[in-house]
N, C-alpha and C positions, 0 to 999 in steps of 0.2 A: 504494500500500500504506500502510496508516495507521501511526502511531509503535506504536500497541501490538502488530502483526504484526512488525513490526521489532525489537524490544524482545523480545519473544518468542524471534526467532530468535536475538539474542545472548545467550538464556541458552543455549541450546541447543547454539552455539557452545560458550561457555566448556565448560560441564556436560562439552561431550564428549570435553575434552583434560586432561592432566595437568599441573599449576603448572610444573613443569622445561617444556615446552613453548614454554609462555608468557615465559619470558624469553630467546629465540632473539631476539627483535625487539633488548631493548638488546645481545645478544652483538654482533649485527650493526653494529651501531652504533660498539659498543667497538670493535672488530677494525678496523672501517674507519679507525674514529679516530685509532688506535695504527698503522696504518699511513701513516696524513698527517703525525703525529708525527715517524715513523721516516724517510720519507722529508726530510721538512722538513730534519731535522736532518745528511742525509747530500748533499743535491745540490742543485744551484743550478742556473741557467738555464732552460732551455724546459723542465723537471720544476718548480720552483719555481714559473713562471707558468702552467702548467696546473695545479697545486696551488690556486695564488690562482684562479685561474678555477671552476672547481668548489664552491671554499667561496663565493663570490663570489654564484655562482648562486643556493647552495641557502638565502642569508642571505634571512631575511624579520622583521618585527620581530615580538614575542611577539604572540600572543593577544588579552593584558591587560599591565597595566605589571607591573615584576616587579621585587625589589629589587635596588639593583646589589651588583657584588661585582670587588674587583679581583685579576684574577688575575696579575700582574704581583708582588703583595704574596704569592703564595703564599698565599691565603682560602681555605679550604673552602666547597665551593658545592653547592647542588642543582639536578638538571634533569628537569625532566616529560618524559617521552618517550611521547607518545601515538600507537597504531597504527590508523588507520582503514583500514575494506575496504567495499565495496559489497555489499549485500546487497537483492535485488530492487531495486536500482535506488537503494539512497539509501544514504547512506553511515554507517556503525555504526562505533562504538567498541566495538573487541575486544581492546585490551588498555590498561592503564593502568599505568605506570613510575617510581616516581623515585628517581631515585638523588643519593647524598651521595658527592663527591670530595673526600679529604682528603689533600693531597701530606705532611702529618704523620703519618698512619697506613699512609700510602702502599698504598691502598685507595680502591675505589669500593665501594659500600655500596649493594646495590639492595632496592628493596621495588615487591613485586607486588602492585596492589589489584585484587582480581574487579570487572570492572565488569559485574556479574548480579546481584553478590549484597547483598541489603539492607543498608545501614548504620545504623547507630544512629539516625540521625535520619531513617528511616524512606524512605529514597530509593535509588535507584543511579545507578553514575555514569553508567550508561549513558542511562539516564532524562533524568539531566542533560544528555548532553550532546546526548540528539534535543530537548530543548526548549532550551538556550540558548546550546549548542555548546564550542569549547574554554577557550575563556574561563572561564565558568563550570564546568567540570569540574578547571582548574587552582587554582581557590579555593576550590571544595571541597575536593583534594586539603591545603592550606594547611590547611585548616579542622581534618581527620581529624587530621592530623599533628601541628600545630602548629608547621611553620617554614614560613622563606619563600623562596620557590622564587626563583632569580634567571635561570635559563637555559631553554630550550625547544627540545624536537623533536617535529617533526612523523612520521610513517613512512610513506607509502604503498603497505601490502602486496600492491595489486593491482598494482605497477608494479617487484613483485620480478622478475618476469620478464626487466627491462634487465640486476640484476644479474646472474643466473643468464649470462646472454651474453656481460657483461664477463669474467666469468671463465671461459667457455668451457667451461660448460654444466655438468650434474650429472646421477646418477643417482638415481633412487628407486625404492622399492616401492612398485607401486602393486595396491593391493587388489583391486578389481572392476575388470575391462575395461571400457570404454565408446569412446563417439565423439562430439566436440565440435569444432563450429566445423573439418569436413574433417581435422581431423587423428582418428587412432584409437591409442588408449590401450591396450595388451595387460597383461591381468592378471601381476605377476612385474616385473621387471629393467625400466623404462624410463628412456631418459636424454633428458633436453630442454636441446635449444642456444638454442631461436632465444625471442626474450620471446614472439613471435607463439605457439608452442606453450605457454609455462610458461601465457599468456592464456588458451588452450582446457581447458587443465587444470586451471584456477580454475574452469571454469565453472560455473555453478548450475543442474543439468540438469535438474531439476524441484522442486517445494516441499517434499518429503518428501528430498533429497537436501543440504539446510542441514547438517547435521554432517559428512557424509564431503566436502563440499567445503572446508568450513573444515580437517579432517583433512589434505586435499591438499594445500593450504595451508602447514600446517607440516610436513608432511615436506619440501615444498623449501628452508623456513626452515632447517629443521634441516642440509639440504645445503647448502644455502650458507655457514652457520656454520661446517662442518665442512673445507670448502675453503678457506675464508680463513682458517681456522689453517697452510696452507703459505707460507712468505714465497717461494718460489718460483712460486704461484702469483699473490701478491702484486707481486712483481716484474715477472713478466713479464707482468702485465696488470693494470699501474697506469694505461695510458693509458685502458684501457675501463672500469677502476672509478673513476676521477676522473670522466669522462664520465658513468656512471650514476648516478654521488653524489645528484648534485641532482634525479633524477627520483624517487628513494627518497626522498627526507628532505628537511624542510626545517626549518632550525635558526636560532637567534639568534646561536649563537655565529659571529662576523666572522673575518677571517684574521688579523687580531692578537690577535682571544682566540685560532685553533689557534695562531700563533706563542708567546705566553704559554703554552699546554700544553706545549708540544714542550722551554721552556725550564724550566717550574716543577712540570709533574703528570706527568713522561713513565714515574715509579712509582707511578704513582696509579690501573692499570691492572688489576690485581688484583681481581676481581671477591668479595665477599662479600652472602651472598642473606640479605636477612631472610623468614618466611612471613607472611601474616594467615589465621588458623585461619578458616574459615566452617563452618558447621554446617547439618544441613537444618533445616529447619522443620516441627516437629510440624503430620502433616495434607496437609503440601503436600509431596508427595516431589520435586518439580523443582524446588523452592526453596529458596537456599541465603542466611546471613545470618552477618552477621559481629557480633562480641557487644562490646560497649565494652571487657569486662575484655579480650579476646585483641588490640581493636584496640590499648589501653593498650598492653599488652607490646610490641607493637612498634613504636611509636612513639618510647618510653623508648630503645628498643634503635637506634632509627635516630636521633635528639638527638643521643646519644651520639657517635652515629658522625662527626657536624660537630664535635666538640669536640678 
């Protein structure tokens, strides 16, 4: 399938879900994190070294070099959090993250960039990153913003399905009955334990089927976000979400930057959204574009928020 079939379907993606949506990937993130935190902070022994094992895992070095930042000093820091999924077989950028932690505002500060929708300099990031991957997707980000990113996650949303299991399963609505990969889907109430199911329920059932699979998508996002608000659930299946950590994500931050959280940002968890307005494009009704003056405002407003 060529980048511009590809490209295609991530507007298509995006176009067909609403911004609250889109930011389940960092809730996930957060919640997990605030739970390595929390536990960090309460228990030692074979919970401590499964903790280090898991970070251990999912540590890979950024992208691109990135500026340091000491969290040990209490710094305010940024981190790219990009989500990749498969789409006909090659793998798309469907959502783009960064967030500002400030253990002085005692807030994390996220901004959500459409990666569909045109930017001022005439590109998307999605564009970017089928031609030069995440590297270049995180220096544009720099670029639009104007700071400098010093941390990085990776997401990968097709292998939501481990978490979904670690925490022992979830329920969704699901729209249209179908059947994928021998498992079958009844329209109404379904709950999926095993990742081998949440797998069939990603699937990409035909070419005309790009939006309601990505749909399916985030309703389990959205379940799982909503299950990792229980520390009951968190507790009693810390061993299976340490375990799936690092098949989800893979991040720069080491076990002495989560140490350093746990001891300097552990009210840094607070989550505030900034928007970027996009607008259609006269002419092109599937085409949506982001304007300098709307991306200014929030740029101002996300500065800010490192200060």
């Amino acid at each position: 399938m060529v980048k511009s079939r590809v490209a295609e379907n991530g507007r298509q993606i995006k176009r067909g879900n609403k911004k609250k949506k889109k930011r389940k990937g960092i809730k996930i993130f957060l919640f997990v994190l605030l739970f390595f935190i929390i536990i960090l902070g309460a228990v030692g022994g074979k919970v401590y070294f499964d903790l280090k094992t898991a970070v251990t895992k999912a540590y890979v070095n950024p992208p691109t070099q990135m500026t340091s930042v000491s969290l040990k000093k209490k710094e305010a820091f940024t981190t790219a959090i990009l989500g990749i999924s498969k789409i006909d077989g090659k793998d798309v950028l469907v959502s783009a993250n960064l967030a500002a932690t400030n253990p002085r505002l005692q807030q994390t500060t996220v901004i959500n960039l459409s990666t569909s929708a045109i930017l001022p300099d005439k590109q998307t990031l999605l564009t970017v990153y089928n031609s030069k991957g995440e590297a270049a997707v995180i220096k544009e980000m720099e670029k639009l913003l104007q700071v400098k990113i010093n941390k990085f996650v990776g997401m990968n949303f097709d292998q939501m399905g481990e978490l979904v299991q670690a925490i022992g399963g979830v329920s969704i609505q699901n729209a249209n009955e179908f059947t994928a990969q021998g498992f079958k889907f009844p329209q109404g109430t379904v709950v999926l334990n095993k990742a081998e199911e949440v797998a069939a329920y990603f699937t990409l059932l035909n070419a005309g089927d790009t939006k309601k699979a990505f749909a399916r998508q985030q309703e389990v996002v959205m379940a799982v976000v909503s299950k990792l608000k229980s520390p009951r659930v968190l507790i009693r299946h810390y061993g299976q979400i340490l375990t799936a950590f690092p098949k989800v994500f893979k991040t720069s931050f080491n076990f002495g930057n989560v140490k350093a959280l746990a001891l300097n940002y552990n009210g840094a968890i607070r989550i505030k959204k900034i928007n970027v307005r996009s607008s259609k494009v006269a002419g092109q009704s599937e085409v949506t574009a982001i304007s300098q003056s709307n991306l200014d405002l929030a740029k101002i407003q996300f500065q800010e928020s490192l200060k």
